[in-house]
N, C-alpha and C positions, 0 to 999 in steps of 0.2 A: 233180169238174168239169173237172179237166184230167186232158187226156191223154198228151200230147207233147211233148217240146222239140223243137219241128220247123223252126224255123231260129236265127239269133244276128243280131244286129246290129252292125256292125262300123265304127265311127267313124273317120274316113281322111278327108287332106286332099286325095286325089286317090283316085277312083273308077275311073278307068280303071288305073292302076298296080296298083291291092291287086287287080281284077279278073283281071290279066295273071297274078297270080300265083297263083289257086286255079285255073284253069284252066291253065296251064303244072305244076303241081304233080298238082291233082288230078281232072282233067279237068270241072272244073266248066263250064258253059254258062248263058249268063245269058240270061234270060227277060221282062225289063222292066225300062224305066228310068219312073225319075216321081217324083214329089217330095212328102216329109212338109210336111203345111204347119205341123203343131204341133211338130216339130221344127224349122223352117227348114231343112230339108237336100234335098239332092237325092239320088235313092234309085236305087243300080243292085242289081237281084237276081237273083241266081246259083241255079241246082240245083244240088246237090250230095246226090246220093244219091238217096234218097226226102227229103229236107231241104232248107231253102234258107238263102243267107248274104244279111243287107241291106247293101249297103255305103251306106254314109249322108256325104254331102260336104257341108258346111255352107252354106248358101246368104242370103249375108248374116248380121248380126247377128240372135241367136237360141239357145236350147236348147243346139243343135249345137256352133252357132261358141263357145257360154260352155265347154263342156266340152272341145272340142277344145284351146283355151288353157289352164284349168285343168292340165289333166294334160301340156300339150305335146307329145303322140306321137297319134297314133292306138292306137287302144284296146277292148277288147269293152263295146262301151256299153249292150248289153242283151240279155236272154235273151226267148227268143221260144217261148212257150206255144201249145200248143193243143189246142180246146174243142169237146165235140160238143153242150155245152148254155150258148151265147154272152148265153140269156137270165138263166139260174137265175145263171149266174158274175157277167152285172153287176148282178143286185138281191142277189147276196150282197158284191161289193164297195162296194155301197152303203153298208151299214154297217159297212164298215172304214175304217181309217187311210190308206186309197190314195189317191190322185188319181189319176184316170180322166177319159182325155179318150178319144173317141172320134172316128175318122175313116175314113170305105170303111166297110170291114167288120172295122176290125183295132181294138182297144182298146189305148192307150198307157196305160200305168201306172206312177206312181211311186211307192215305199212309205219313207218313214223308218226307216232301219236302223240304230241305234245317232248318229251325228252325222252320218250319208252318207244320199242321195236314190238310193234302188237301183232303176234301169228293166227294165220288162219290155215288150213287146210279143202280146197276143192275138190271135189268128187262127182263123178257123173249120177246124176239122177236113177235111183234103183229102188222099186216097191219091192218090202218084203213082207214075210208074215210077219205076226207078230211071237217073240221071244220072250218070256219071263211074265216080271210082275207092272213092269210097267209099258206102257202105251207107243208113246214118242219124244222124242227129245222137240222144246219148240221155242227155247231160249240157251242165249248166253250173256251174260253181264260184263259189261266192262264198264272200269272206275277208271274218273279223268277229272281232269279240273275244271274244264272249259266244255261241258257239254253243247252246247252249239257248234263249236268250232268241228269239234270230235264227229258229229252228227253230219255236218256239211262235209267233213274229209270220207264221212263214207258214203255218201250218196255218190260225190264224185266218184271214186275209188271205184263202188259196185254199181253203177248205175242205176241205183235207187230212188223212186218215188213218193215224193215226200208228200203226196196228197194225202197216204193213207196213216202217216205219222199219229202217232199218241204220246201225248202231254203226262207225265206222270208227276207226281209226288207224293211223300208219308211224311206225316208228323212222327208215327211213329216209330221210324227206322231210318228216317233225319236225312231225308235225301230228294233231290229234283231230278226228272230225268227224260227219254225219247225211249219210245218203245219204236225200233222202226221195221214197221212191219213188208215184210217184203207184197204180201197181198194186203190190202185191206180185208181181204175176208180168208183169212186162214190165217194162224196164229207168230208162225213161225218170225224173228226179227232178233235183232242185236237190242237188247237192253242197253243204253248209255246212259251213266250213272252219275252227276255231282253230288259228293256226300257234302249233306249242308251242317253237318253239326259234329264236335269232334269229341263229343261226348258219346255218341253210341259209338255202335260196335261198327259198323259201316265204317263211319267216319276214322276211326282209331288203326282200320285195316289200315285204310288209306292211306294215314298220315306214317302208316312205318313201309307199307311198300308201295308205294306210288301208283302211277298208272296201273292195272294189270286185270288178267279176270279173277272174277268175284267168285261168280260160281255160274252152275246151268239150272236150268228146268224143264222138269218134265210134266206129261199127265199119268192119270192112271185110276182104271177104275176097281182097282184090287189095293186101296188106300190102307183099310183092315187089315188085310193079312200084311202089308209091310207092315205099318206097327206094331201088330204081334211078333213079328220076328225080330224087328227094331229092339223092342223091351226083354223079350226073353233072351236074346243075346248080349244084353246091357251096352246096345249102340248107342250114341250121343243121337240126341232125336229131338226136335223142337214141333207139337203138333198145337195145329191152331183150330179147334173148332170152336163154333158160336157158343154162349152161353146157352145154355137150357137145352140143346142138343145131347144126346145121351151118349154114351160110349160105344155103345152098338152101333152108331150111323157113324157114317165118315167123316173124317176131317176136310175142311174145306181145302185147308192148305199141311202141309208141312214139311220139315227139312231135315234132310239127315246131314250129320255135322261131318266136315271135312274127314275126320280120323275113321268114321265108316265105313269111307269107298276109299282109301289111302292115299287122300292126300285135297278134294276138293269136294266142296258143299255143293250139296242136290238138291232142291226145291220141288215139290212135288205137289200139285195142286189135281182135285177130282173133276171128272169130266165137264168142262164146257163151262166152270168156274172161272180159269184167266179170261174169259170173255167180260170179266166185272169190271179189269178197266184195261179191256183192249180195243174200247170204242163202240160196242156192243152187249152192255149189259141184259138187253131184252134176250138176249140168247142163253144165260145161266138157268140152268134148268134147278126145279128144285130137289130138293133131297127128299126121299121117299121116306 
């Protein structure tokens, strides 16, 4: 029943500032302003790619304004699904553990995840062009303790099928996880994450704010020119390409750091790359 992680929602005390900065970054263009009323916030929304970013500003006591204070920063306050059957999805969330509140045409949902309230956002399935510098939104990470447990609460939840599931782990970013891909052959899924080591940077989030999201991912075949803009605007920026690769070819992977886009971490890998372990590495195309 789901298809997409087709935008994020992105919790900020100021909407115009986090705004300045996906578009100054990544040529994002914002398409509507208007306001959750089951959040209490005021809602500005960006394209970005074939994707969009909500940026959500607390509007009075409410939802919003409890979380924004809880955590004290602006933060990825919820992943944003979508559905080409908005009907079968909410009589199958009917009889789950969700809260579901509906407004417009978008279903607001909250699910209990270990001792944290973890939000999503539904929206009806919508092709668009594409906007900016990057491609698509086709991840969201969430950190939890018990990933199996975490993984099984959402297959029930969304009725998802765990045939097409992928097995993760890094030694070098100290963490085991479920890639669960809503197709097996298209990219899009919830990242579930147990960080296994409290020495990285993963693990360290973890242990000061508990369950929550991490960040999102994108693709993008314009990798270049965001880190040119990245650098000359002296944005925190983590780029990973191979050894002996030159600076003129792309990065395979990289990250712009939470303080970038105002307030959460972006992952940004080159076309048809997250196929390296989305179960399909024969599909990584090489770099020219």
């Amino acid at each position: 029943m789901l298809r997409d992680i087709d935008r994020v929602q992105l919790l900020v005390p100021d909407t115009g500032a986090a705004a300045a900065k996906w578009t100054s970054l990544l040529g994002a263009q914002e398409v509507g302003k208007d306001a959750v009323k089951t959040l209490s916030a005021k809602r500005t929304t960006l394209r970005i790619g074939t994707s969009c970013v909500e940026l959500l500003e607390p509007d009075g006591s409410g939802i919003a304004d409890a979380a924004l204070k809880a955590r004290g920063r602006a933060h990825l306050f919820a992943a944003g699904i979508s559905t080409t059957d908005m009907a079968g999805l909410k009589k199958h969330l009917a009889a789950s553990a969700a809260e579901v509140v509906a407004e417009g045409e978008q279903l607001h949902i909250c699910l209990p995840v270990e001792d944290t309230l973890v939000r999503f956002v539904v929206s009806p399935h919508e092709e668009r062009s594409q906007v900016g510098d990057a491609s698509f939104l086709y991840e969201a990470t969430l950190l939890v303790q018990n990933e199996a447990a975490a993984v099984k609460l959402f297959v029930d939840t969304f009725g998802l099928n765990d045939a097409g599931f992928e097995h993760i782990s890094s030694e070098n970013f100290g963490y085991t996880g479920t890639l669960t891909l809503f197709d097996a052959q298209r990219l899009h899924r919830f990242e579930v994450i147990s960080p296994a080591s409290a020495e990285k940077t993963m693990g360290r989030y973890f242990a000061r704010e508990g369950v929550c999201y991490y960040m999102a991912f994108c693709e993008s075949a314009r990798m270049l020119d965001i880190e040119a803009r990245a650098t000359a605007q002296d944005a925190g920026i983590t780029i990973e390409r191979p050894d002996g690769r030159s600076a003129d070819k792309t990065p395979d992977q990289m990250w712009l750091h939470p303080p970038s886009l105002g307030g959460m971490m972006l992952g940004i890998s080159r076309p048809s790359m997250a196929w390296h372990w989305s179960g399909h590495p024969d599909r990584v195309e090489d770099v020219a």
